[in-house]
N, C-alpha and C positions, 0 to 999 in steps of 0.2 A: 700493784700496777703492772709487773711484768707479765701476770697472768692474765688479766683483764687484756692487753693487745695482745699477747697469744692468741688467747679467744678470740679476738676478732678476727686476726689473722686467718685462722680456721675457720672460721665461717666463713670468711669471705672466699676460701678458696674452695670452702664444699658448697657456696651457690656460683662457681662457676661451672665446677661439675651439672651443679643442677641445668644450667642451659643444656645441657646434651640430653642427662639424661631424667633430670625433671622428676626425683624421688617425692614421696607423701614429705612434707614437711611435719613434725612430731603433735605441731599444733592443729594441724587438718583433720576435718573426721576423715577414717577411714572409707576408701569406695570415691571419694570427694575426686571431681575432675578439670575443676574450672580453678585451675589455677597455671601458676607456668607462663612461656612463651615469653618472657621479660629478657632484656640483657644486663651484664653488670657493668656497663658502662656509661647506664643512665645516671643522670646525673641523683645526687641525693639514697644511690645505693651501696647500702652499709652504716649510714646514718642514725643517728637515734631516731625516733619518732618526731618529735617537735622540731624536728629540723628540715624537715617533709614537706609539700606539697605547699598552698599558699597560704598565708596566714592573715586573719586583722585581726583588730585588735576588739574584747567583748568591750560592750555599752558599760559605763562607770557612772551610779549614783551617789554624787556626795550629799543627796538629801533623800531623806525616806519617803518614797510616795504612799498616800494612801489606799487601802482593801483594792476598793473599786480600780484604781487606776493601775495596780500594781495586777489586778489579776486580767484586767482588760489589755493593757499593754505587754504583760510579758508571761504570764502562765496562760492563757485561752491563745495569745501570738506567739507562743512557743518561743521566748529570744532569751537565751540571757542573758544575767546582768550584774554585776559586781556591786555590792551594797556599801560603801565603805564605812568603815565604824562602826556598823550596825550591829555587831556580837559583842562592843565592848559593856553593852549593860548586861548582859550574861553573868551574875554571880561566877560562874567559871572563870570565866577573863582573868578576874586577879585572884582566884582564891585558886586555881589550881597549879601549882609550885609541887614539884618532884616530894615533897616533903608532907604537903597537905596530901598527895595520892598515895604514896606510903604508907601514913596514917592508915585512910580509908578502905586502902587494898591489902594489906601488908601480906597477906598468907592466902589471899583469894588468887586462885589457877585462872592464867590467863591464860590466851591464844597468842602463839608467836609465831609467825612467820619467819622461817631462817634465813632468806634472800632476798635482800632488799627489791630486786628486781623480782616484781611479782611473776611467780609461774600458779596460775589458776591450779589447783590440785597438786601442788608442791610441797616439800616437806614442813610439817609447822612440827611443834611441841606445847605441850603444858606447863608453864612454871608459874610457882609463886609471882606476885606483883614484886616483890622485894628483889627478887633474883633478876628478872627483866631487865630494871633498873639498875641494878649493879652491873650485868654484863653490858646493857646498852653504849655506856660511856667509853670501853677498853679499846682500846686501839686496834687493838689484833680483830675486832668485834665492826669493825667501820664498814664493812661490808654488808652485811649480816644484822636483821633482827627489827623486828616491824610489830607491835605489839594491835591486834585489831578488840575490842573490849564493847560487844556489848551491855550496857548497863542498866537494861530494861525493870530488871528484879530488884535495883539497890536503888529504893527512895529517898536516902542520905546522896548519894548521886542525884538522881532525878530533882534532889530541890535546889540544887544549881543550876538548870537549866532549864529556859523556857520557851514555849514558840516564839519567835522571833517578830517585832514589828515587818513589814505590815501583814502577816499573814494569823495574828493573834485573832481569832475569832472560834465561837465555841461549835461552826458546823466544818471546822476544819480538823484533820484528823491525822496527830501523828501518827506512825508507825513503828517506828523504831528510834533509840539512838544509842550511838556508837562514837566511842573515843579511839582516833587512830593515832601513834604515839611512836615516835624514833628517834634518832639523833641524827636526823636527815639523809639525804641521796636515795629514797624511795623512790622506787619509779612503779605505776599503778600499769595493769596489762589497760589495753580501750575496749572497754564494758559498756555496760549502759547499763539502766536499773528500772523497774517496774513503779514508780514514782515519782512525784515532783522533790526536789532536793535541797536542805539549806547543809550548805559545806559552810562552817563557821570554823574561821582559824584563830585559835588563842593562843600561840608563837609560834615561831619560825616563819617562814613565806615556802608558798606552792605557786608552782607554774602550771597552767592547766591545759589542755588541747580538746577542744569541743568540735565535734563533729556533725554536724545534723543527723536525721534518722532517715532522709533520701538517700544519702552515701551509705547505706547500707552494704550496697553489690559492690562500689568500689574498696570497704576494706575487710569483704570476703566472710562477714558476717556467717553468710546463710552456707560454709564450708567448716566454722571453727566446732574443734573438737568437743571443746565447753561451752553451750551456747550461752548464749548475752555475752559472751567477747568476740576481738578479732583476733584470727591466727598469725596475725604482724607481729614480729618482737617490737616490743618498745624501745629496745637499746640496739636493736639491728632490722632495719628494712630492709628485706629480701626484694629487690624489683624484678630478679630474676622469676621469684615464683609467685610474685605481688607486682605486676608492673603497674594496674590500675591503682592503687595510692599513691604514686606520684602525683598524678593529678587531685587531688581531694582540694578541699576551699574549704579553710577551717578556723575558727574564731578563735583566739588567745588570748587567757585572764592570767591574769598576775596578782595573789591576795597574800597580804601581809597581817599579822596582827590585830584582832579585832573588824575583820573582814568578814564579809556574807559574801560566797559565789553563789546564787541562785542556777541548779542546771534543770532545766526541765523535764518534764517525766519521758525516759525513752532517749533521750540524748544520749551521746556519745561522748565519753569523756575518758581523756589519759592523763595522771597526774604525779608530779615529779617535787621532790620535795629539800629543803636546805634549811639546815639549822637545828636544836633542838625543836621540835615538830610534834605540836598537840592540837589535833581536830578534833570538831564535832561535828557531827551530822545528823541531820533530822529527816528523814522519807516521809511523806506526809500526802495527804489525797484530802479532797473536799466531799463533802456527802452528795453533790451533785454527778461528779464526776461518771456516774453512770449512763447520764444524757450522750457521752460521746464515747466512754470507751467499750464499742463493743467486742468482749473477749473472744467471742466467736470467730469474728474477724480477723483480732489482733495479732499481728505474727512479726516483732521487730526486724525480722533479717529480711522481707519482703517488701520495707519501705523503698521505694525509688525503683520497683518495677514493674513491669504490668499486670502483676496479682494484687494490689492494695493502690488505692490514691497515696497522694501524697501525703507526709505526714500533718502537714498545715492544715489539709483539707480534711484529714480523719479526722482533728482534732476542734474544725471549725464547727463539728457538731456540740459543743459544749454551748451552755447558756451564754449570751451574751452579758449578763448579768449576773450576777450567785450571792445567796445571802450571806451578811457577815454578822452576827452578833458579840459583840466586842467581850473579850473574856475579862473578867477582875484584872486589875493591874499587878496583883501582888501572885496570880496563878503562874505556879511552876507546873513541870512535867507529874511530878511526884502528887500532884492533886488533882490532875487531869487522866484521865482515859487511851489509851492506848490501844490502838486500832490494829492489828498487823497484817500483814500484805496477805497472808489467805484469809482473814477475815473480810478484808477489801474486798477482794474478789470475789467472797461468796455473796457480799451484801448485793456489788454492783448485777449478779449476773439473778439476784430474786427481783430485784427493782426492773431490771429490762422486761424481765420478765413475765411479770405485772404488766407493765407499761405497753407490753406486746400483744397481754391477753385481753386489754379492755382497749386498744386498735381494733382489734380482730371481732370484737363485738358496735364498733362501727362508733366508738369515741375518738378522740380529737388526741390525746395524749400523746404527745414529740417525744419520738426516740429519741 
């Protein structure tokens, strides 16, 4: 504790230097100039992130809607939306106990994050699943240790989890998934990701901070060193060399146990974590999806300025409709198809493609 306000302390007295003389902060690309000009007497500088700019509260489902309305109201409307209960039929849900992953993992080398407070290209290591586990719980360790696990290759995993109502259909296409794992006080950097998203929490509770993809220029997106995040600490807002995040408008979920946060593809999310803390996640694209995203175009840090429409309206090019054929009931991951995000890419940019050359020969075919 004593070190954690130190730290702050220091920062906050090296962003008043910064008002004078306004140094690269470590998270900025180099060369970068659009930043600065802030004071630290604005209100909400030094704050964590979620304590930032204005908040409401995300849309909350306690009933599952169906394909159609689910993909017309909130994936094609870009909104999201808290599914509640909707992971607790996940075979995860109740079968995954520190004890059942054990088992499963016991000597397989994970990915560990050493700092709960993510730093994008910060130090990780490799341990055992076993070791993970052992140091997660130690006190001296409450700082420290964020285990991220993809488990694309282990179909003993894969057959606990499956696409999720309502997006279970066989022209829908996951990508990946990943089990994110701590003993809470994770705080995630504000990213965004190249897909539509099911954050499925099977314990603890996450607070989340969603952003839209207009607010791009205000949280300095198109400056940060590692692109797809922002150069904002999540545990310390600079307004001195961020003054634009104070102002942001940003929607807040709160998921507990057996929880679906739906974020949609491109969105902007920061997310912070309490309790022993086991997620899943699913990235997932539709085979239509090519109707609207065109990569050529696509450049997230340029939403909300006069180089790209807005992102509602890039996105308004998708079908108003899109097929759903309903997958078996009893279909897991592990019996399904896996799509990954450069195979995505390459499909959606042969399909435009297509679709560009018989335009071009004086057909009717909608980008």
């Amino acid at each position: 504790m004593f070190l954690c306000a130190f730290a702050k302390v220091f920062l906050l007295w090296v962003s008043t230097l910064g008002e004078a003389k306004a140094p690269v902060p470590p998270t900025v690309e180099p060369g970068a100039k659009d930043f600065g000009g802030g004071t630290s007497d604005t209100p909400g500088h030094g704050a964590w992130m979620q304590e930032v700019g204005h908040s409401k509260p995300v849309e909350v489902l306690t009933g599952l809607p169906d394909w159609q309305t689910f993909y017309q109201d909130y994936v094609r409307a870009n909104r999201p939306v808290v599914l509640k209960n909707a992971a607790q039929t996940q075979k995860a849900f109740s079968k995954w106990t520190d004890e059942y992953l054990l088992d499963l993992w016991r000597k397989r080398r994970v990915d560990v994050e050493i700092k709960k407070v993510e730093e994008r290209g910060g130090p990780t290591v490799q341990w055992p699943f076993e070791k993970f586990l052992r140091e997660m719980y130690k006190v001296e360790r409450k700082d420290e240790l964020y285990a991220v696990i993809g488990f694309e290759d282990d179909a003993q995993a894969l057959a606990d989890v499956a696409l999720p109502q309502p997006a279970r259909c066989q022209e829908v296409w996951p990508q990946s998934a990943t089990l994110w794992m701590s003993n809470g006080g994770t705080m995630s950097v504000l990213h965004n990701d190249d897909g539509e998203n099911f954050l499925m929490l099977l314990d603890g509770t996450k607070s989340v901070m969603l952003v839209h993809q207009d607010d791009a220029p205000n949280i300095y997106a198109h400056i940060a060193k590692v692109r797809g995040t922002s150069p904002v600490r999540q545990d310390f807002v600079d307004l001195v060399m961020f003054p634009r995040f104070g102002n942001i408008t940003w929607l807040h979920g709160e998921i507990g146990p057996g929880d679906i946060l739906f974020i949609p593809h491109t969105y902007w999310h920061q997310v912070n974590s309490k309790g022993r803390n086991l997620a899943l996640n699913i990235w997932w694209s539709h085979e239509a999806d090519w109707r609207w995203w065109d990569l050529n175009q696509y450049d997230a840090t340029q939403f909300g300025t006069s180089k790209l429409p807005s992102f509602n309206e890039f996105k308004s090019k998708a079908s108003k409709s899109v097929k759903c054929t309903p997958l078996p009931s009893h279909q897991t991951l592990a019996e399904g198809k896996l799509v990954d995000e450069g195979q995505t890419k390459e499909i959606i940019r042969k399909k435009r493609a297509k679709a560009a050359k018989r335009q071009n020969k004086g057909g009717h075919q909608e980008l």
